[in-house]
C-alpha positions in Angstrom: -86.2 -21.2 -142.0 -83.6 -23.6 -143.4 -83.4 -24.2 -147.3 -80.6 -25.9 -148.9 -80.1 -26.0 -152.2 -81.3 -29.2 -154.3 -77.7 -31.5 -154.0 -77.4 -30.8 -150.7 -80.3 -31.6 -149.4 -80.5 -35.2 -151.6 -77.1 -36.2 -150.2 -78.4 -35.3 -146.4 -81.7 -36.8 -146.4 -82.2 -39.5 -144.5 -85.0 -41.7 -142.9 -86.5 -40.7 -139.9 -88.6 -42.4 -137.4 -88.2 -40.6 -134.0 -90.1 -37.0 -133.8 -90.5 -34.4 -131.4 -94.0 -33.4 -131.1 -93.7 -29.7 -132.6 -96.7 -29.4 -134.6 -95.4 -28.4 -138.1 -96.9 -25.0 -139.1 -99.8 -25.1 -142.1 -97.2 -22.5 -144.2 -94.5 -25.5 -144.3 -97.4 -28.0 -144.9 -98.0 -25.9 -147.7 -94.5 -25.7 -149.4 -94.3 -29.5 -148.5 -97.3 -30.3 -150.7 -96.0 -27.7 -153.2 -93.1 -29.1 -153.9 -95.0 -32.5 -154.5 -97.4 -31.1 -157.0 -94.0 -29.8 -159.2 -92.8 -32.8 -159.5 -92.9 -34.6 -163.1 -96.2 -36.1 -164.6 -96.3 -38.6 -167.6 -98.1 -36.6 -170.2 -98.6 -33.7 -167.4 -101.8 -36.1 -165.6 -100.9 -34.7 -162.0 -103.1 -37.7 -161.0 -101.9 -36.8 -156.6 -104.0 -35.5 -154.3 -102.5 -34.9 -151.0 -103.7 -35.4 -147.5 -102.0 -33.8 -144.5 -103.3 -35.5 -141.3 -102.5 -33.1 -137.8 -105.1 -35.1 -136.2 -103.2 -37.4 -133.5 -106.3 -40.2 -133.5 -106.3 -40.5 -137.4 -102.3 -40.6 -137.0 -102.4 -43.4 -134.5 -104.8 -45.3 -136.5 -103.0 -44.8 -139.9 -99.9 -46.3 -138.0 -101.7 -49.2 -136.5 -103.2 -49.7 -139.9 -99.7 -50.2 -141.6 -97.2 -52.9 -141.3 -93.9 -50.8 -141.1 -95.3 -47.4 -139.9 -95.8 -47.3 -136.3 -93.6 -43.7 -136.1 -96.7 -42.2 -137.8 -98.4 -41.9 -134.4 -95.3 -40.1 -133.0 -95.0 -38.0 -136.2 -97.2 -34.2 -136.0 -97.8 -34.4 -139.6 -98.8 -37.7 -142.0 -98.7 -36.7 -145.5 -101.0 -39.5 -147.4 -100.2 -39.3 -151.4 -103.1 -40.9 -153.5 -103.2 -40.7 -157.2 -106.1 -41.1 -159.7 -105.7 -44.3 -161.6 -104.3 -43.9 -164.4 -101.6 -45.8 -166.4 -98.6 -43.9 -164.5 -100.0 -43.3 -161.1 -97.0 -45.4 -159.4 -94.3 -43.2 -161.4 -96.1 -39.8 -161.2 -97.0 -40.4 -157.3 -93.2 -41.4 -156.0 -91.7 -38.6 -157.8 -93.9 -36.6 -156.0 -93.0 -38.0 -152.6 -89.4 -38.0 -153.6 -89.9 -34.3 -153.9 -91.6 -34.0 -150.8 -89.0 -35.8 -148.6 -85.9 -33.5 -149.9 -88.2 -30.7 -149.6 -88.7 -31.3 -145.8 -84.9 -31.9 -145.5 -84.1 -28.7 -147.3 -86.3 -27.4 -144.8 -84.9 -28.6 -141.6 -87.4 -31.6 -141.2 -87.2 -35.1 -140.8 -89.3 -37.6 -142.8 -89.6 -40.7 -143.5 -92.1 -42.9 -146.1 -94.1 -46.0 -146.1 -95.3 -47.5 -148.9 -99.0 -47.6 -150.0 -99.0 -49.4 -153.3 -100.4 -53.1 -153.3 -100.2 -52.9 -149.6 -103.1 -55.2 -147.6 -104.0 -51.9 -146.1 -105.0 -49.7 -148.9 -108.5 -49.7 -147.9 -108.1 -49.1 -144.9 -106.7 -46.0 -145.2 -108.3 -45.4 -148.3 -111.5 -45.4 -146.2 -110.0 -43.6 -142.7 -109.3 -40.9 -145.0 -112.4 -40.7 -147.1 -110.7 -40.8 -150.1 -113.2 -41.7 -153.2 -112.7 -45.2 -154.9 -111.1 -44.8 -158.3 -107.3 -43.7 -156.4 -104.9 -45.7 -155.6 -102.4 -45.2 -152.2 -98.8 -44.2 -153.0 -97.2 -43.5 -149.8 -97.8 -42.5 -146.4 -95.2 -39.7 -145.6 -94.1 -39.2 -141.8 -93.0 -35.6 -141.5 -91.3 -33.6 -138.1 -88.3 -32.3 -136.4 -86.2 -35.1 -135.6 -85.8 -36.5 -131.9 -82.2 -37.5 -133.1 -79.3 -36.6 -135.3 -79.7 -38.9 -137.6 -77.0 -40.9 -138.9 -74.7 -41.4 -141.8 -76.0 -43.8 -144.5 -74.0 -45.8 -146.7 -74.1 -45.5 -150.1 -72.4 -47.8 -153.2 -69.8 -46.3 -154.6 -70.5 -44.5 -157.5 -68.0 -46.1 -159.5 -69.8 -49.5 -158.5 -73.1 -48.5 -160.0 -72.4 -46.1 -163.2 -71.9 -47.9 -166.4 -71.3 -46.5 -169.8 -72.9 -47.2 -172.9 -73.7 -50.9 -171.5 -74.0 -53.1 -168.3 
């Protein structure tokens, strides 16, 4: 199993939408998740609930659902991140699927996300998923081994973005 430490694996994650159709073991589900549930909480809510869809037909329809995830269907695992809500479900939910996609590139996996939040399709999947009223859709999290290499991202400079004491 790959694991690279926590830098590393920030600088070389990337976006993926091209997966091979290895079905990603339920012990790497597991850490995937884990890793979401440590990741910060205003006032320590933890307000996620996380739903890992194997399923190929519920897959498919979560990606004809969305407007921007039609690699979900090609994907073996969707990760769907909902969060109670409650005043920082947005904040509390992306810093859990921030933790989730350098996890799966610490791990040797490609991901990719597409966002839930004030979408048209929030009920939709809300409903495909059975997920009770009263939680709101963060992110739908597109998890494999990558078909490609992917490829080098640019970045600002740092010294175009980092400013001391004021603007």
């Amino acid at each position: 199993m790959i694991s690279l430490d926590a830098l590393e694996a920030i600088h070389k994650r990337r976006s993926v939408r091209r997966f091979k159709p290895d079905p990603i073991p339920k012990e790497t589900i597991e850490k995937l998740v884990d890793a979401g549930r440590w990741a910060p909480s205003g006032m320590n809510v933890q307000p996620w609930e996380f739903i890992a869809v194997t399923n190929p037909e519920t897959r498919k329809r979560l990606a004809d659902i969305t407007d921007y995830g039609k690699f979900i269907a090609q994907a073996p695992l969707c990760i769907a991140v909902f969060c109670k809500d409650t005043k920082d479900y947005l904040e509390d939910g992306c810093a859990a699927v921030e933790n989730i996609l350098i996890a799966a590139t610490a791990l040797g996996l490609g991901s990719c996300w597409v966002a839930g939040d004030k979408k048209r399709y929030v009920e939709d999947v809300r409903e495909l998923l059975a997920v009770p009223r009263g939680y709101k859709l963060v992110a739908l999290i597109a998890v494999g081994h990558a078909m490609d290499e992917p490829s080098e991202r640019m970045r600002r400079e740092l010294k175009e973005i980092l400013h001391y004491e004021r603007f």
